[in-house]
Steps between C-alpha positions, in 0.01 A plus 500: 500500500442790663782779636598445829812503731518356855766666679615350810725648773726337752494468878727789692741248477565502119635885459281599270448262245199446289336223299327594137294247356255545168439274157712562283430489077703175432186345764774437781453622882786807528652504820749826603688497837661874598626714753337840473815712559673264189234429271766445241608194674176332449475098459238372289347149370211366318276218521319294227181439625625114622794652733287783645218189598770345651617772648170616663456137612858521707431797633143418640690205699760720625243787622363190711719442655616815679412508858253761535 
């Protein structure tokens, strides 16, 4: 797979925190949650390839249904 990082950051109403996600090499999805000014006090998880399928699938339903 190739080398890439998505990097997601949060609404004004999440202090600065920021989302890293990439493959990782044990083929899991690599998920890091930080706050810029304490990136020492990050929070990560990983997904087998099952959970993160899952995951996208929940998160698709709850994007719909926000008001827009």
């Amino acid at each position: 797979m190739e080398n890439t990082k998505f990097i997601f950051t949060g609404t004004e109403n999440s202090d600065g925190q920021e989302m890293q996600m990439y493959f990782n090499a044990y083929d899991e999805i690599f998920i890091k949650v930080y706050n810029w000014e304490t990136p020492e006090l990050a929070e990560y998880i990983t997904l087998n390839k099952a959970t993160a399928a899952k995951f996208s699938k929940v998160l698709k339903r709850e994007i719909s249904k926000i008001e827009s």
